[in-house]
Structures are given as C-alpha cells and as structure tokens.
Backbone bond lengths (Angstrom), bond angles and torsions (degrees), N, CA, C in turn:
res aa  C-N    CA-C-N  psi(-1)  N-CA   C-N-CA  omega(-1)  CA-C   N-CA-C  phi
1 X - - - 1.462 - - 1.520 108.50 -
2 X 1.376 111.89 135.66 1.393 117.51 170.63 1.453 112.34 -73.78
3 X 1.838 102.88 161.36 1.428 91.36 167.09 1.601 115.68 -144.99
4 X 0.973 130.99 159.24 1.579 138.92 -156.65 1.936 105.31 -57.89
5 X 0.991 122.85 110.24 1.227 116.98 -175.75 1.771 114.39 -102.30
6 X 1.416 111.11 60.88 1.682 122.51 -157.81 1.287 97.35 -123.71
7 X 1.515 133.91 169.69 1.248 153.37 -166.28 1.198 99.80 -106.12
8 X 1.314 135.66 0.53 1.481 132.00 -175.33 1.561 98.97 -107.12
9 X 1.482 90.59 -179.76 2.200 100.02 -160.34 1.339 94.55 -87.82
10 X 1.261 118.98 139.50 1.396 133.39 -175.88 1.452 99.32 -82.84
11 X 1.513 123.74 147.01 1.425 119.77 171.24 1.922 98.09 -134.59
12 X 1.313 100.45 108.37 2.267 97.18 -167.81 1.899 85.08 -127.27
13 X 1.340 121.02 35.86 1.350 107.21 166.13 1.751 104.96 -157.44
14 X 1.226 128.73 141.65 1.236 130.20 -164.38 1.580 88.48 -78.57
15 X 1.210 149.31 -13.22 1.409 145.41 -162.94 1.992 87.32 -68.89
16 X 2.010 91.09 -67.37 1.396 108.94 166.61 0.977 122.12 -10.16
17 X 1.673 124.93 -67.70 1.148 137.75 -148.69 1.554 104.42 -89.66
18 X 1.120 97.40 -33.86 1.793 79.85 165.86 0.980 124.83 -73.68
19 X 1.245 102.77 -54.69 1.927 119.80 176.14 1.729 101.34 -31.56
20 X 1.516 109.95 -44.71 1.269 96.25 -167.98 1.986 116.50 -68.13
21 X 1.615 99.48 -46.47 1.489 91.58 176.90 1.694 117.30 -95.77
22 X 1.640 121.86 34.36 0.777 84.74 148.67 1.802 104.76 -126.94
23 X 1.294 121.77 34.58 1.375 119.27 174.62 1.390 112.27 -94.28
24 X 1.524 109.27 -34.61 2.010 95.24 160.84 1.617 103.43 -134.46
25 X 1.626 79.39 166.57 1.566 108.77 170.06 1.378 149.92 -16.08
26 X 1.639 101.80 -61.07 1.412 147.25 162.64 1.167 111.79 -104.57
27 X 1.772 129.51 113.12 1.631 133.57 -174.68 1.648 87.73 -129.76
28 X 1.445 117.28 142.33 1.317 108.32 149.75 1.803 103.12 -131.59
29 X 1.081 115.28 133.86 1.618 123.32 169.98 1.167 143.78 -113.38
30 X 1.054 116.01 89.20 1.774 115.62 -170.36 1.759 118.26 -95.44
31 X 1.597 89.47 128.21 1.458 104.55 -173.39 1.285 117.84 -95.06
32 X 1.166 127.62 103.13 1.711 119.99 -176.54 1.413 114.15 178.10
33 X 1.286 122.62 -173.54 2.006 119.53 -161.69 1.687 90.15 -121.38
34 X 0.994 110.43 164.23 1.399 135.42 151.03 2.067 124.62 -27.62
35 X 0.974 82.45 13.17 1.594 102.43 172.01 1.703 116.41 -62.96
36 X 1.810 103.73 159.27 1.088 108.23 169.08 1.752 126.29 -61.49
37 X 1.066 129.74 -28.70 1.436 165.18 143.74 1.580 115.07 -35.60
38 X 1.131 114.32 -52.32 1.577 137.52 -172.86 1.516 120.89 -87.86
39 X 1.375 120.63 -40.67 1.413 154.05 172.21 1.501 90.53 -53.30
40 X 1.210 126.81 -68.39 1.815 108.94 -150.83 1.617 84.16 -90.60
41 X 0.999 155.71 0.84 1.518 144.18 -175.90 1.229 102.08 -83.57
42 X 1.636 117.16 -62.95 1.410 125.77 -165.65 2.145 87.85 -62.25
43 X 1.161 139.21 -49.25 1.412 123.55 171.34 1.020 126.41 -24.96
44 X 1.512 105.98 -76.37 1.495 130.27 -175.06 1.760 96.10 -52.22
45 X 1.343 125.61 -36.10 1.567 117.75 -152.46 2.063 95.59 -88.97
46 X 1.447 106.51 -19.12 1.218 101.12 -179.90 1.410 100.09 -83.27
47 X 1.108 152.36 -32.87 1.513 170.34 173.21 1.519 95.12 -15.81
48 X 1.948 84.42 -77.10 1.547 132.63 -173.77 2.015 98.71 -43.28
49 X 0.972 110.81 -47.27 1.549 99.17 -162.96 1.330 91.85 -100.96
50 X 1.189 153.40 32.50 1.274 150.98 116.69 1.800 120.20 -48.32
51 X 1.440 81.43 -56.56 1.860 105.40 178.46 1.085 103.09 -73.57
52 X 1.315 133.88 -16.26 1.597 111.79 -164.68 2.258 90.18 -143.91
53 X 0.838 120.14 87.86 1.607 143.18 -178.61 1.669 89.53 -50.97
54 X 1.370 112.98 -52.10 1.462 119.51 -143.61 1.702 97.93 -84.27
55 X 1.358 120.27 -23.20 1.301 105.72 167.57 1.660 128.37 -121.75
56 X 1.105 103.80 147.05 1.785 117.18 -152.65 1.859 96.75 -89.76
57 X 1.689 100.54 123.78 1.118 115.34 166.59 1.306 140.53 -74.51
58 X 1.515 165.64 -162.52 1.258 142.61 143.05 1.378 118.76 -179.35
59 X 0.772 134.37 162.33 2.130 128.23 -169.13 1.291 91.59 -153.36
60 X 1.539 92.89 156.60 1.520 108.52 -163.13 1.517 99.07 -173.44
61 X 1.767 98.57 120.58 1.324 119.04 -177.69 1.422 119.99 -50.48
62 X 1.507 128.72 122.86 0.920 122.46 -155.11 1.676 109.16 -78.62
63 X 1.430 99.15 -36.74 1.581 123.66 176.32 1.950 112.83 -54.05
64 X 1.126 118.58 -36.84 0.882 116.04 -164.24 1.636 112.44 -85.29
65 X 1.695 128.96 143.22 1.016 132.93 -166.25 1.639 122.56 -49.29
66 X 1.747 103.82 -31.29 1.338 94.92 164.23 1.084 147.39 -119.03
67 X 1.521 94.31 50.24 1.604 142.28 154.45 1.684 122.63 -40.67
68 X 1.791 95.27 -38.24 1.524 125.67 -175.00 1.227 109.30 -48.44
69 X 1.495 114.20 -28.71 1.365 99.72 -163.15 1.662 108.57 -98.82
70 X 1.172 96.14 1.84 2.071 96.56 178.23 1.779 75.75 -105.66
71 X 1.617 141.48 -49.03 1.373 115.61 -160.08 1.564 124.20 -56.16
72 X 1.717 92.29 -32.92 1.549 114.69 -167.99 1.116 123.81 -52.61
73 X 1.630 121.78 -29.51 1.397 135.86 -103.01 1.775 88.93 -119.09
74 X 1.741 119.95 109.91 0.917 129.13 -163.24 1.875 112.64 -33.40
75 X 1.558 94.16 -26.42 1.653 106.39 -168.21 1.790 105.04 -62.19
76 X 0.972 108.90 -27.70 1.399 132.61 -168.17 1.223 127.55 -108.36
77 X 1.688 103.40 18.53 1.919 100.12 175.73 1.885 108.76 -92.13
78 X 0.821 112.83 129.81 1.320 124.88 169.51 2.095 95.25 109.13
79 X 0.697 112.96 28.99 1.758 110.06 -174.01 1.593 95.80 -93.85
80 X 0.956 119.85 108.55 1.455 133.05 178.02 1.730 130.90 -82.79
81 X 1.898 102.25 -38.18 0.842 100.45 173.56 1.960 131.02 -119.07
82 X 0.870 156.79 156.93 1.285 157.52 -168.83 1.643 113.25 -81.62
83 X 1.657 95.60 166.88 1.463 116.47 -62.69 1.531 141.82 -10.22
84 X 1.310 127.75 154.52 1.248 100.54 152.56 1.913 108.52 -103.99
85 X 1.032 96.63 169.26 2.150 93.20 -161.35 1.516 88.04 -148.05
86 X 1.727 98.50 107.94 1.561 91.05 159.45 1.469 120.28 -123.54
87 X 1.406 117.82 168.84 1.077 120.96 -167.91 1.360 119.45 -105.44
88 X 1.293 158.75 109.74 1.027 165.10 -169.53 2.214 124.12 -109.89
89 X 1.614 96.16 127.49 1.144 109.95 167.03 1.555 149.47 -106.74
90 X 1.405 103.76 81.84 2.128 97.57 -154.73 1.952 95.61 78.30
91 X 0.897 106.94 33.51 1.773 103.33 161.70 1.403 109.39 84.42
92 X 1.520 118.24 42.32 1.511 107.57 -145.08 1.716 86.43 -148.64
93 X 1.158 121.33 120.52 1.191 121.91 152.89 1.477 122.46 -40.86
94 X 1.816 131.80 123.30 1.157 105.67 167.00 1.422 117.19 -134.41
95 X 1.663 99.03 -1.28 1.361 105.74 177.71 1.761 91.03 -170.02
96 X 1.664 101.49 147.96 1.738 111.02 176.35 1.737 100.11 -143.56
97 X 0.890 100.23 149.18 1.655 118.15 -179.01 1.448 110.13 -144.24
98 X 1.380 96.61 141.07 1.759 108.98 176.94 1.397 116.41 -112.06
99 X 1.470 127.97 151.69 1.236 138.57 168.14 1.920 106.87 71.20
100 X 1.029 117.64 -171.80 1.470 133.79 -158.95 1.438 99.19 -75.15
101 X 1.779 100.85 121.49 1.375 118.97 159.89 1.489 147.25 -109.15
102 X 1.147 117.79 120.66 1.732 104.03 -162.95 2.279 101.29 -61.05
103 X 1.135 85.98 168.05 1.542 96.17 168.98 1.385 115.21 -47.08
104 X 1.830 109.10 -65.04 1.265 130.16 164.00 1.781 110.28 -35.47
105 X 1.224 135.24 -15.83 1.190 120.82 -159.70 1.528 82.28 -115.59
106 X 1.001 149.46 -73.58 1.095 166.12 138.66 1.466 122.09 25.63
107 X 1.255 108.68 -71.23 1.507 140.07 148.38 1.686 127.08 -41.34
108 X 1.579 107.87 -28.14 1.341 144.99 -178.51 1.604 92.98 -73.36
109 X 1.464 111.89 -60.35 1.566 110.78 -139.91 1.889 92.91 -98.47
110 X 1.140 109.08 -24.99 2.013 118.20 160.53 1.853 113.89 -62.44
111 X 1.280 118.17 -41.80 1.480 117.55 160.28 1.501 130.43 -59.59
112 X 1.490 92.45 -40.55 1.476 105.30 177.04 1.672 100.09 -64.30
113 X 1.561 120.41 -81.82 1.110 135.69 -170.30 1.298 128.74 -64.73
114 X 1.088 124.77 -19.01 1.545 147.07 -166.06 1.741 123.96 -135.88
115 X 1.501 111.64 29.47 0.977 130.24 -158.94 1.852 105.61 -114.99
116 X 1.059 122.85 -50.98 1.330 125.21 147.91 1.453 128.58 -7.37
C-alpha cells in the first residue's frame, strides 16, 4: 500500500478521524493517493493552512478501509473523481467537492463556509 507523501496531518485510524473533526472548529479533509489530480490539491491545501492558522488540515488514504467514512458520506455519493476534500463545521459536514481544485476555488468555498 502506498502512502500520502504531503506536509499535512495524516488521519489512517477512524479514532483519528474523529478526534480530528471534533477537536476544532474549522476541519478540512482530503481523501485520495498520490495522483495527478491529488498532487496540486494537497499543495494548494498546505498553502491554505499557512494562510489560514484557524483551520485544521488533514489527508487521508483513500485506499485504506477507513477511508469509508469520507467515501460513505451522503455528501459524497456519486463523486467520481479524486480527491474527495470535505469541509467541516463543529463536526458537521458543510460542503464536499470532488476531483482537482484551483486555489481560487478552494479559498472560495473556506470564505463562504469558514468565514464566521
């Protein structure tokens, strides 16, 4: 099995994965491998949590079984392409997107949602 080679916090256990959204505010999580697709997101998303302190980044193997819980996740049925990256508020789904995102798009959906 491959594994995510990014500057952001790894999450490879569902304990993790909660722990992660429910200890802060602002969570964003992207599920996906080392892909052409995947590569400029996890960039742009380390960029992003430079610029933005207040919300918590994280990657998470897409391959691995407890993957299920970003694949499962009603926000995310029909998402075809990689990553999928969702965004979370107080433990709360509030927005998910699939496949390759510019900065600008990215940055878009953290103002909207994470602006409060």
């Amino acid at each position: 099995m491959s594994t995510l080679v990014t500057n952001l916090k790894h999450i490879i256990s569902e304990a993790e994965y909660n722990k992660a959204i429910a200890a802060d505010e602002k969570v964003v999580i992207l599920a996906g491998r080392m892909g052409p697709m995947c590569v400029p997101v996890y960039d742009t998303c380390e960029q992003l949590e430079k610029e933005n302190p207040n919300i918590k980044f994280y990657d998470m193997l897409f391959d691995i079984p407890e993957a299920r819980l970003i694949r499962e996740l009603p926000e995310c049925q029909g998402f075809m392409g990689l990553p999928f990256t969702v965004y979370y508020v107080n433990g709360k789904v509030v927005k998910a997107t699939t496949s390759i995102q510019s900065k600008e798009q990215i940055q878009a959906i953290l103002d909207e949602y994470f602006s409060a």
